[in-house]
N, C-alpha and C positions, 0 to 999 in steps of 0.2 A: 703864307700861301698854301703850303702841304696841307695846312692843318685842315683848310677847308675844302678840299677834292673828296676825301671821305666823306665830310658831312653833306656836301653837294649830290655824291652818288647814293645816298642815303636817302636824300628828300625825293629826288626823282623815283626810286623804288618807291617808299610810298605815295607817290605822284599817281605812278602807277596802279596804286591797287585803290584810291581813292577814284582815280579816274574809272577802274571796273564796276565800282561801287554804285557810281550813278549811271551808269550805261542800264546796268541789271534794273534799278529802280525805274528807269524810265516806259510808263504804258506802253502794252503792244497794244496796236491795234488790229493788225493784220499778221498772224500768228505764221501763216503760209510763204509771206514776203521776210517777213525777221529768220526764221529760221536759219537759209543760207549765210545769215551774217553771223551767226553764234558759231564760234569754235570750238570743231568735234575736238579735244585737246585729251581722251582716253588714249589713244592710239601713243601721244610722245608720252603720257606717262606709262604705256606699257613697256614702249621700248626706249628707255630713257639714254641717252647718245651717250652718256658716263656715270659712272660715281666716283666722285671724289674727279682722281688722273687716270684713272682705269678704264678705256675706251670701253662700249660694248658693241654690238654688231650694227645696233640700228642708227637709222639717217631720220633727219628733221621732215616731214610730209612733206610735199612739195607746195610751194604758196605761203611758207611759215618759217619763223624764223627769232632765236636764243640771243637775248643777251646777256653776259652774266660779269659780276665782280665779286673776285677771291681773296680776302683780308687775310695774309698770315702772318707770325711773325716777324719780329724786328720791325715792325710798319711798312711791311709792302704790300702790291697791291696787284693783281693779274685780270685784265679785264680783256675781256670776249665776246664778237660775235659772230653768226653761225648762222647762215640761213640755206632752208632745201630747196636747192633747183628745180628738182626731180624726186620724185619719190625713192629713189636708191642713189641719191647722192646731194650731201652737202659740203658747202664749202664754206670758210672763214677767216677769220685774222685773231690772234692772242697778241698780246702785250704784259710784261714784265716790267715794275716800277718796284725794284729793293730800295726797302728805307725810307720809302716815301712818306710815312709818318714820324715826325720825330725831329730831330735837332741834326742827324747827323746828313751826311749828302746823300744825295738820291741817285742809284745808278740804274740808268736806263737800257734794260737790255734792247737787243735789235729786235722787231718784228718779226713775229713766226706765223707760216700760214696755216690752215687746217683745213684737210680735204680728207672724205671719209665714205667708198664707192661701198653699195651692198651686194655684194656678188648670189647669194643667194639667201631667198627669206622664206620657210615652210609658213609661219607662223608660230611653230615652234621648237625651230630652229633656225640659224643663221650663221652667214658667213661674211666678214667684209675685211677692207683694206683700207690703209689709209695715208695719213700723214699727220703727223702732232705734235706739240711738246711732249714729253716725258713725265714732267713732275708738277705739283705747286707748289711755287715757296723756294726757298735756296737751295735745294735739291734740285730744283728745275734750273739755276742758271751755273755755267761753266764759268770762269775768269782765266782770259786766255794770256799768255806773256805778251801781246799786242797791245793791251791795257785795256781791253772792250769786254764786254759780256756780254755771252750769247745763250739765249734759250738752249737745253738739250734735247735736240728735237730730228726726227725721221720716221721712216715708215713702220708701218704695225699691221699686223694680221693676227682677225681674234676670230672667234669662234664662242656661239652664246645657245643657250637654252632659255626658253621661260617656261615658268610650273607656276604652282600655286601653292601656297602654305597654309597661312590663314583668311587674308582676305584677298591676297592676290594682287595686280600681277606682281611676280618676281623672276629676278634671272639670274643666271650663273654666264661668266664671260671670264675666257681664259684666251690668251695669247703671247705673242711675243714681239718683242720690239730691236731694230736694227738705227743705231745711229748713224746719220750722214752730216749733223750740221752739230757743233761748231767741226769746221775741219782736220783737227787734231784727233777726234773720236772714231772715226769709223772704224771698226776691227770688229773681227766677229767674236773677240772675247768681252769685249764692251755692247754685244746685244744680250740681253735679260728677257725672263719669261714673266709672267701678270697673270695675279684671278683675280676677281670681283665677285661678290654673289650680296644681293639684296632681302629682304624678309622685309612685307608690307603688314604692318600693326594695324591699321585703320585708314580712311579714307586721307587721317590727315597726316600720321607718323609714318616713316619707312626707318628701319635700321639697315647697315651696310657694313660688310669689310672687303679691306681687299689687303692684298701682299704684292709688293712688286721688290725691281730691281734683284731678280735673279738672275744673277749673271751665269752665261755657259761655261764660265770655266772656273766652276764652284769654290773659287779659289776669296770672292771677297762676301765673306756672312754676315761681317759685320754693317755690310749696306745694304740688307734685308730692308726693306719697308715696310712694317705691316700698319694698317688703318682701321680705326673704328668708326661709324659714320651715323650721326643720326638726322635725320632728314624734316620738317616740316612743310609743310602745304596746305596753308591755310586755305586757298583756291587752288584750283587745276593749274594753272597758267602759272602759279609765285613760287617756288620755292625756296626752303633759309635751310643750311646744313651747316652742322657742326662736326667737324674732321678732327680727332685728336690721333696723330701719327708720330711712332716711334724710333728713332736715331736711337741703333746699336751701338754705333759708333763714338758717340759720344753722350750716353747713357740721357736724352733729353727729348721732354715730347714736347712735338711742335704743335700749335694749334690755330685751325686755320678755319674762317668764317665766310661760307661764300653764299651769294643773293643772285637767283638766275627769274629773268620772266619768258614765257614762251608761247606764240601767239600765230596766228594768221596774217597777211595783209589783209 
């Protein structure tokens, strides 16, 4: 039964882009009347709500809304969705399934939510707040002596730019993160600081890195996280990334495959 949840969320992605496929093919007649139904969808790629686990400033448009599944190690599986209320604010739900491919058992973390207000947006610049997971992948989940597992997850305040390089857009987003949930974490030497910064290659590649899990009290280096991230988009609305991030701590890169589509109602 594991085996075929991946391959199920697999078909429905390309469900998805088969389904884009004949929408686009089908005659306009009345170019005036279709338009409102085509989704402006520059705007989320300019201000893309993450890369990788590294929040950025921006919120989902209002009316539109992200779902995404993140493949990483060991066979697990982080799936998410995210839709904008408001144009400065969206909210969500993530799920954590360690193991879930494979022979060995499946440990179900508990449900994390995700809200993410945009306090202020120049255009280029921004500010917001939030609420998240932390990581993906076993870095994201705690095992508490209760015998459960819980996402590592609490509020975050970042702070973003976007520029331009080559073809543009791109951004830089640095902030910091304060744990509240599993209950055993909260201290303020267990909140860490985060960058992210993007470089867009072409209409269809974007490359990414980011460093997280710097903790304030510079005392553990060796749970640096730093990521290398390369992005495709085939269409506006599909994206595929490939994340390969690096464990100090026990000298191993993880690698993690994640499929997001993002759309209008």
């Amino acid at each position: 039964m594991k085996f075929w949840i991946p391959v199920i969320a697999l078909v429905l992605s390309a469900g998805v882009l088969y389904a884009d496929d004949f929408v686009i093919d089908e005659p306009q007649s009345d170019p005036s009347k279709t338009k409102a139904n085509v989704p402006d969808m520059s705007a989320v790629k300019l201000t893309a709500i993450s890369l990788g686990s590294v929040p950025t400033t921006a919120t989902l448009p209002k009316g539109s809304f992200l779902v995404e599944s993140i493949f990483y190690d060991e066979g697990g599986l982080t799936a998410r969705a995210v839709v904008g209320i408001l144009d400065f604010l969206s909210i969500g739900v993530s799920e954590n399934f360690d193991k879930l491919i494979g022979s060995d058992s499946t440990t179900v973390n508990l449900p994390s939510a995700y809200v993410k207000l945009n306090v202020l947006n120049t255009g280029a610049f921004g500010i917001a707040l939030g609420f998240d997971t932390f990581a993906i992948g076993r870095n994201g989940s705690v095992a508490l002596s209760n015998g459960l597992s819980y996402p590592e997850s609490g509020f975050f305040a970042c702070a973003g730019w976007n520029y331009r390089i080559f073809r543009g857009p791109d951004f830089l987003s640095f902030g910091f993160r304060v744990p509240l949930s599993p209950y055993e974490l909260p201290s303020l030497t267990n909140s860490s600081l985060f960058l992210g910064t993007s470089m867009t290659i072409s209409d269809h590649f974007e490359l990414g890195a980011t460093i997280e899990n710097l903790y304030l009290d510079f005392q553990r280096y060796d749970r640096i996280l730093p990521s290398a991230i390369v992005t495709f988009m085939p269409i506006p609305e599909f994206r595929v990334f490939i994340e390969l991030q690096y464990e100090f701590y026990s000298s191993q890169v993880n690698r993690i495959l994640g499929l997001n589509y993002c759309a209008k109602f």
